[in-house]
N, C-alpha and C positions, 0 to 999 in steps of 0.2 A: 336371045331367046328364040327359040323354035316352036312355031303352030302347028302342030299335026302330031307333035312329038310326045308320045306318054313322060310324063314323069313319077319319080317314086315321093308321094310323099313326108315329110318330114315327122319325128316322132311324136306319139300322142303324149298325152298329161304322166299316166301309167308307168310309162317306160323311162320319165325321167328322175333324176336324182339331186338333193343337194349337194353342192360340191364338182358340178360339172365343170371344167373351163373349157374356155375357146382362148388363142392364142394367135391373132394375125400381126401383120404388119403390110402398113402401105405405106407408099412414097406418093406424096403429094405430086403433081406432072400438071407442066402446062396445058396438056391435054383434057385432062379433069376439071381444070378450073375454065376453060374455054366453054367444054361443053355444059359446063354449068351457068355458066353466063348467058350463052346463046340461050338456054333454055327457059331459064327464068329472067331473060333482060333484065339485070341485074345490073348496072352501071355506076355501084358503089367506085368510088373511084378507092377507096381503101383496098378493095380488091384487088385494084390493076394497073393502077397509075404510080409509078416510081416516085416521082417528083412530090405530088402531094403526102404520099402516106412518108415521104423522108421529113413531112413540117408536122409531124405528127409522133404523138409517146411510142407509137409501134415504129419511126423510122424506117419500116420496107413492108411491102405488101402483105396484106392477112389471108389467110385461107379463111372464107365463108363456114360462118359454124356451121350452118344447115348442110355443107357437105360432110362434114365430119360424123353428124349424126346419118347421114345417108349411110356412110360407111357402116355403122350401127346397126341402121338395120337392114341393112343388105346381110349383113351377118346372120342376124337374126331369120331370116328370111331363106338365106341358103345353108345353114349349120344347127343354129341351136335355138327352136326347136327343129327350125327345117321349112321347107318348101309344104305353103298351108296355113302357115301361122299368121296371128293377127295383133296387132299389137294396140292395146288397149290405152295406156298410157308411159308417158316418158317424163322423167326427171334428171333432168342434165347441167351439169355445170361449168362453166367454159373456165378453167383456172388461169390460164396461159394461153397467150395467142399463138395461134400455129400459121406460120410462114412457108413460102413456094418454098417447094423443094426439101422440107420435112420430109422425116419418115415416123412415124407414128407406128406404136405398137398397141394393138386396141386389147385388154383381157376382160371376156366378158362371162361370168362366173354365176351356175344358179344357186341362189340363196332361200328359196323357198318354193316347195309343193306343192300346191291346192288342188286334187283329185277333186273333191267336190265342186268345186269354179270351172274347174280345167284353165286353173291360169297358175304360171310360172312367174316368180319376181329373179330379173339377172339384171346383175350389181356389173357396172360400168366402168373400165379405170383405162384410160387412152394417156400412154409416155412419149416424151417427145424422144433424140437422139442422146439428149444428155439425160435420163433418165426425168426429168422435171413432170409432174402431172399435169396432162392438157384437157384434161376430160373428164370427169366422175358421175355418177349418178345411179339411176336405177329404171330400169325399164319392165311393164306389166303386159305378160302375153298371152296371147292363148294361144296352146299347140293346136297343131291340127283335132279337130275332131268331126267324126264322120256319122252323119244321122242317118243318113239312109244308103248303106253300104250297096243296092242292086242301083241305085241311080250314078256311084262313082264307077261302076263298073262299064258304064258309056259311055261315061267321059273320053271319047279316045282324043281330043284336041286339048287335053289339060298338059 
């Protein structure tokens, strides 16, 4: 992320539609879960430790839900509705555990309009590499919206 740098952003309630998808895919990277670690000292050893999570039902290390939802709304946040949006609430369901080195396909689908709220509902469904669901849910947003259009026009460090 860059300070100084305008950005455009993302769309308001108006513009959006049911039926929209988004379609990504991430690969889980030691990298990812390092810096998640660091950041939240997080020293679940399920996370990280070979030996213990092999005496345990998962047998080899889990990917931290809280990153999977990161991925969420990172989505959220940079695609649909976009850069601006807020996310009100979340309903998530971890079906299957997701292990280092997944790749995960997130589809994240809007299901409902509310012009009058200015909130979006988009429906959740994260597959792992065998197609198995690792993720479902529903998440409540609100697109960007702009109350006083000559005060964003200043904004030049957004």
């Amino acid at each position: 992320m860059l300070l100084g740098k305008k950005r455009k952003l993302g769309r308001k309630v108006e513009a959006m539609n049911v039926g929209e998808k988004l379609k990504l895919t991430e690969k889980i990277e030691d990298k990812d879960l390092l810096l998640y670690l660091g950041l939240t000292n997080d020293g679940n050893p399920l996370y990280i430790q070979h030996d213990f999570a092999s005496q345990t039902v998962f047998e080899k290390p889990v990917v931290p839900n809280i990153m999977l939802t990161g991925i969420i709304t990172s989505a959220i946040s940079k695609y649909l509705p976009g850069p601006g949006s807020y996310i009100n609430e979340q309903r998530l369901k971890f079906k299957q555990p997701v292990f280092h080195y997944s790749t995960i396909e997130f589809l994240l689908e809007v299901t409902d309009v509310d012009v009058k709220d200015n909130e979006v509902t988009i429906r959740i469904e994260a597959t792992n590499e065998e197609g198995n669901l690792v993720v479902e849910g529903t998440v409540l947003v609100n697109p960007p919206q702009i109350i006083n259009q000559l005060t964003t026009q200043a904004m030049d460090n957004f």
